[in-house]
N, C-alpha and C positions, 0 to 999 in steps of 0.2 A: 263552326256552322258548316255545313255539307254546301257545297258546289251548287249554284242556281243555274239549270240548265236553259240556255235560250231557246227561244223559238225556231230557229231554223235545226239545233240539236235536235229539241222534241219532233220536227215533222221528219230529221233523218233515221228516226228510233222508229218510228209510226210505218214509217217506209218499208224498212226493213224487215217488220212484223209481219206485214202483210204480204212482203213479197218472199218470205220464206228462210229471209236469211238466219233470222233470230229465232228461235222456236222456244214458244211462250211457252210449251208444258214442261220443257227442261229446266226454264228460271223454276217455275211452281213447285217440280219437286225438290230441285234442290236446296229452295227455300225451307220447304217440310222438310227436309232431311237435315236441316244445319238446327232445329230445335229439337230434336232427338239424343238424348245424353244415354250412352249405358251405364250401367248399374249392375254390379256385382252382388248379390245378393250374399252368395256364401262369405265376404269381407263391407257387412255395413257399416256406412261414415255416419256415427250418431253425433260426434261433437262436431263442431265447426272451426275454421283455421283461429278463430279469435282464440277458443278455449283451449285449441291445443299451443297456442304459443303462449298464458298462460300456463299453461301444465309444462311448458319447458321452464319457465322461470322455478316452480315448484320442484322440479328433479334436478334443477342446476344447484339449490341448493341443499336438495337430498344427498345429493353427488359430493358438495363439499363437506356437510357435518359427516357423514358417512368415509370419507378420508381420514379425519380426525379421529372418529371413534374406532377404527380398524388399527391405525396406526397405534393408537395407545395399547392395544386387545395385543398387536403381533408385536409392540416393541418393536419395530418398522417402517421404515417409510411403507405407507402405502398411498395408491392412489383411484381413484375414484372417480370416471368421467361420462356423463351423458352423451351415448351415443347414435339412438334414435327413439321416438316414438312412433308406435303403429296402431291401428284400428282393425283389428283380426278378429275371427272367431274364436271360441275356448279352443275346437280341434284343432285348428292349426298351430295355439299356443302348445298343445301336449304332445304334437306330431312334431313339432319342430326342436324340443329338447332330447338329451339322452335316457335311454332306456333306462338306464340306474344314475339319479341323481339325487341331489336333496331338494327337498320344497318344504318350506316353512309356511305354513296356514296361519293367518292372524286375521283377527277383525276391529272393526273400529267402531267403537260407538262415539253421536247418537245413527250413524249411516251404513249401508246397509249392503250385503253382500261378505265372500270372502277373496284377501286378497292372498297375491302369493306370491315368496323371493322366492326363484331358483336358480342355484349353484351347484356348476356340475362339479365331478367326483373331483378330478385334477385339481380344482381351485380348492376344496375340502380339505385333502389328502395336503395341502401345499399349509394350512391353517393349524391345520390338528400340527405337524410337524413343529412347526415355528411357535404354537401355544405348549408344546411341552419341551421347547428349548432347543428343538434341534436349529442345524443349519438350512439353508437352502442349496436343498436336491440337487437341482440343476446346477450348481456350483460345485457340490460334491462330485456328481457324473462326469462333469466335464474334466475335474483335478484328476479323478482316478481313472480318466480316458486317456489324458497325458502320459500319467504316469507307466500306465500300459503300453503307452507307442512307444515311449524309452526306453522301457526293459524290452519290449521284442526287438526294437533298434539293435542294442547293446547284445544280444544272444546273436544277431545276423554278423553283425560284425566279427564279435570274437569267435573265435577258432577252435572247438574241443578238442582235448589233447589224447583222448580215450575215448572208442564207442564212438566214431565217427557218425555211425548209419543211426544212432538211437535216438530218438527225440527224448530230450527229459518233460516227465509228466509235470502239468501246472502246480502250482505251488497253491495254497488256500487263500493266498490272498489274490491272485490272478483271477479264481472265482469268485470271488465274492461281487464285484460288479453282474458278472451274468444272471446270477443266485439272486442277487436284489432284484434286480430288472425281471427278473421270473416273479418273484413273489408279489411288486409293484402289480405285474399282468393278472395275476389267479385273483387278488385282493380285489381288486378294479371290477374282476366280474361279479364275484361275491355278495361285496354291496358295501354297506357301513355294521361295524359292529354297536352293540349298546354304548359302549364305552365313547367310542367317538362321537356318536349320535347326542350324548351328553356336554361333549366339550364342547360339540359343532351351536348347540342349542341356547348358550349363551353368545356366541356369534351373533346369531339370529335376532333375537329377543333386542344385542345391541340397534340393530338395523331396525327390528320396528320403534322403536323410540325413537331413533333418527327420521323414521317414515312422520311418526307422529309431529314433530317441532317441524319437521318441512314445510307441513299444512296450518301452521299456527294460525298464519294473516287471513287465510280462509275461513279456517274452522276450527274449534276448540275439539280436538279426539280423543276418545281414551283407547288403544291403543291395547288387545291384549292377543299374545300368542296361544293356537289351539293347538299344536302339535306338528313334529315334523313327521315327513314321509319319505319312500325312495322309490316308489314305482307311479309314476305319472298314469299309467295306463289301469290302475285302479283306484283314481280320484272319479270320485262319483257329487263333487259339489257344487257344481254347474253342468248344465245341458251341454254337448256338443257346438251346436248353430249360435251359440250365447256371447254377446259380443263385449268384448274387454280389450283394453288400453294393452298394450306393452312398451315397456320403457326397457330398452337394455343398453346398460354400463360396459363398459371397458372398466377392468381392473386389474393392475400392477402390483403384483408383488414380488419384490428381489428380480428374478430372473424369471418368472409366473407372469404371461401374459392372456388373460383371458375375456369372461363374458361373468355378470350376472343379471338375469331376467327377474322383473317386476311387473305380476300381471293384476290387474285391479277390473274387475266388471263392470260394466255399465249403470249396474243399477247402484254402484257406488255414488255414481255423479248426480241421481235424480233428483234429489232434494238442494245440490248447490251449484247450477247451472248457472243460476243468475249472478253467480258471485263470482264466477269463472274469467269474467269480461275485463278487459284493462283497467278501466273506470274504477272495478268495484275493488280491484286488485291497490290499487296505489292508491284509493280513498282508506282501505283497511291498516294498508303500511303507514299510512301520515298519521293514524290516529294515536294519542297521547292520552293511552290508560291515567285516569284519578290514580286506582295505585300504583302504578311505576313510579308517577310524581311523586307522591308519600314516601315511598322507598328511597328513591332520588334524591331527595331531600332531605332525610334519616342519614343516608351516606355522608351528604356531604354537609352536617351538621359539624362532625366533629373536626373538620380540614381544619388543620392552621391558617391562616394567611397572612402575611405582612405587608403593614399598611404606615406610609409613608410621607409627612408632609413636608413641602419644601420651603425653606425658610426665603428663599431668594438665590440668587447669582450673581457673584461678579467678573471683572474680567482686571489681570497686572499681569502685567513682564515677566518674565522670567526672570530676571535681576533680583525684581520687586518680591516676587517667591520664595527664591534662596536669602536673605535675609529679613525673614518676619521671625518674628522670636514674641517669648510669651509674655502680655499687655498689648499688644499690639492691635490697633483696631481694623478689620475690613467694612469699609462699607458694602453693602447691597443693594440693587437694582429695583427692589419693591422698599413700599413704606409701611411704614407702622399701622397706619388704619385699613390700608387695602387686606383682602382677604389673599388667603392663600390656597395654593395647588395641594392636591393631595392623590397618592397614588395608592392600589393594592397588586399587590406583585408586577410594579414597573408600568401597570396600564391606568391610564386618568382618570381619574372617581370624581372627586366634587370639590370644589370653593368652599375654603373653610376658615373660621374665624381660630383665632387660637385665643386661650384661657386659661384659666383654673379652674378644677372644681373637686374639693375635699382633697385639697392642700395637694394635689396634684397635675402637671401640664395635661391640656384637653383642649378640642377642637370642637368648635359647633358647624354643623354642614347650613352652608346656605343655597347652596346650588351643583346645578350639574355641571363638568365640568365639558366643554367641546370634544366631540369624541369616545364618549362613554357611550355604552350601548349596552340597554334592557336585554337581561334574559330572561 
C-alpha cells in the first residue's frame, strides 16, 4: 500500500504549489510523457512474451531431434543449439543473410504461409564433404599448414651445397594447399552445382520432418518441401514489411562452427495462437492418446515377468546351517492357514492363498498386498 501522506505534508505540498517552488505543468507533462511507448513499425511484436517462451520450448526441441538426425546424415557428432528468437520484417530476414546461400521452402499443412531453413555456403560445403566421405577441411588445412612450416623450417636450416643464390621452384605438393584455397574461393562465389543441390536436399527435407514432430504437442502437420533456392534477393514469397519469427541455431560440426536460420511468418501462427500459452502447452503434453495406450499395451503383452511366492522365513545359527542334511526339517515363521506374500520381479503384488488346480501348484489372490501401486 503507498505511503498515507499527513496533513501537515499535504499543506507543505499546497504551499509550495502556490508559492512557485513546485511547478505543476512539469509534474503534467511528465506524467503524459511516462504513458507514451515507441513503437517500431518496420520490426512489429505480433506474439506476446507468453508465446514466445512457448516457442522456445518448441525449438529446444527442434534443436535436439535436429542433433540427432544430422549426426546419423554426417556419421558425426553433431550438434544443434537454440540461440535466439526475434520478431523482424521478411526484409531484414533476406538483408541479413548471404548473397549466395541455400534456402529450403517448405510448408505445412493444415497452416498457412511459407517457411524457410537457411544455411549458408560454409556449413553446405562442410556437409556435402562429410556426406560423400571426405574428412574435415579444417583438420586437413590445418595438418597441411603444419606440414608446410616444417618443410620451410627444414629448407632455412640446411645449407645448399650447389646454386647458392637459386631458390628451388615448389614442388606440387607445396601447391596444392594454395590451389585448394583458390578453388574453395572461385566455388563459393559460383554458387551450388546440381549435384550438390541434390545431396544438400535430403539434408533439408531431414530438418523439415524434424520441424514437423517439434510441433506435435501443438499441432498435428504435414510437412512437405517445395524446393531449394540460392539467391534470397529473388524470393518473391512474401512482401518486404511482412513480419516473421527467426529462430537462429548454432551448429557444430567437427571443426565447423556456424548459424542456421529458420524463418516462419506470421500468418503461420494465426490459427494457433490460443494453443501457444503455457496452460494449453502442458495440458496437450499430459494428454494420454486411446491409441498410444492400445499400442502400449500390445507392447507390453508379450513381456515375460516373474512372479514369486513366499512360502515363509526363518532364522538358525550358523552352527545350525552347516549341519542340516537331507530329512531334515525347517520350521517357518507363517502358518498353514494364513495367506501368503507374493512378488513380480522382486516388488509386492498380493496376498495369496496357495492350492492346486488340474493336478498342479496355484495361488488364489485375495488381496493387495501393502505397497503395491496401480498403474
Amino acid at each position: 500500500m503507498d505511503q498515507v501522506l499527513t496533513q501537515q505534508e499535504i499543506d507543505a505540498l499546497l504551499n509550495a504549489m502556490s508559492t512557485g517552488e513546485i511547478d505543476q505543468e512539469k509534474i503534467e507533462e511528465e506524467n503524459d510523457a511516462a504513458k507514451v511507448k515507441s513503437y517500431d513499425f518496420r520490426r512489429p511484436t505480433k506474439l506476446s512474451k507468453e508465446y514466445v517462451n512457448t516457442l522456445h520450448m518448441i525449438f529446444e526441441d527442434f534443436s535436439k531431434m535436429g542433433s540427432n538426425v544430422l549426426s546419423t546424415q554426417m556419421r558425426a557428432n553433431v550438434r544443434l543449439q537454440l540461440a535466439a528468437i526475434e520478431q523482424v520484417s521478411y526484409d531484414e530476414f533476406i538483408h541479413s543473410i548471404p548473397r549466395v546461400t541455400l534456402l529450403g521452402l517448405f510448408h505445412s499443412e493444415p497452416l498457412k504461409g511459407i517457411q524457410i531453413i537457411e544455411m549458408n555456403q560454409q556449413l553446405c560445403m562442410k556437409m556435402i564433404e562429410m556426406l560423400c566421405g571426405g574428412a574435415d577441411m579444417a583438420t586437413q588445412d590445418q595438418k597441411q599448414g603444419e606440414e608446410s612450416k616444417e618443410k620451410s623450417k627444414d629448407k632455412t636450416e640446411k645449407k645448399p651445397e650447389e646454386n647458392p643464390e637459386k631458390n628451388p621452384a615448389p614442388t606440387r605438393k607445396e601447391k596444392e594447399p594454395a590451389e585448394q584455397e583458390g578453388k574453395r574461393k572461385a566455388h563459393d562465389k559460383k554458387g551450388f552445382t546440381d549435384i550438390e543441390l541434390a545431396v544438400l536436399e535430403e539434408v533439408v527435407k531431414g530438418l523439415t520432418e524434424v520441424f514437423q514432430n517439434s510441433w506435435k504437442e501443438i499441432v498435428e502437420l504435414d510437412t512437405t518441401l517445395d524446393g531449394l533456392d540460392t539467391n534470397p534477393q529473388l524470393l518473391q514469397n512474401m512482401s518486404p514489411n511482412e513480419p516473421v519469427v527467426l529462430s537462429t541455431f548454432t551448429i557444430n560440426i567437427g571443426e565447423t562452427s556456424t548459424f542456421i536460420n529458420l524463418c516462419i511468418p506470421y500468418v503461420f501462427f494465426e490459427g494457433i495462437t490460443d494453443k501457444l500459452s503455457f496452460g494449453n502447452w502442458f495440458d496437450s503434453s499430459q494428454k494420454f492418446d486411446r491409441n498410444d495406450e492400445r499400442e502400449l499395451r500390445k507392447g507390453l503383452n508379450g513381456v515375460d515377468m516373474n512372479i514369486e511366492v513366499l512360502l515363509g522365513e526363518s532364522e538358525m545359527d550358523l552352527s545350525d546351517f552347516l549341519h542340516l542334511e537331507v530329512g531334515d526339517v525347517v520350521k517357518l515363521d507363517s502358518k498353514i492357514a494364513e495367506p501368503l506374500d507374493s512378488y513380480i520381479e522382486g516388488h509386492p503384488f498380493y496376498r495369496v492363498k496357495p492350492g492346486k488346480k488340474n493336478g498342479q501348484l496355484a495361488v488364489e489372490l485375495i488381496d493387495k498386498l501393502e505397497g503395491e501401486q496401480d498403474e
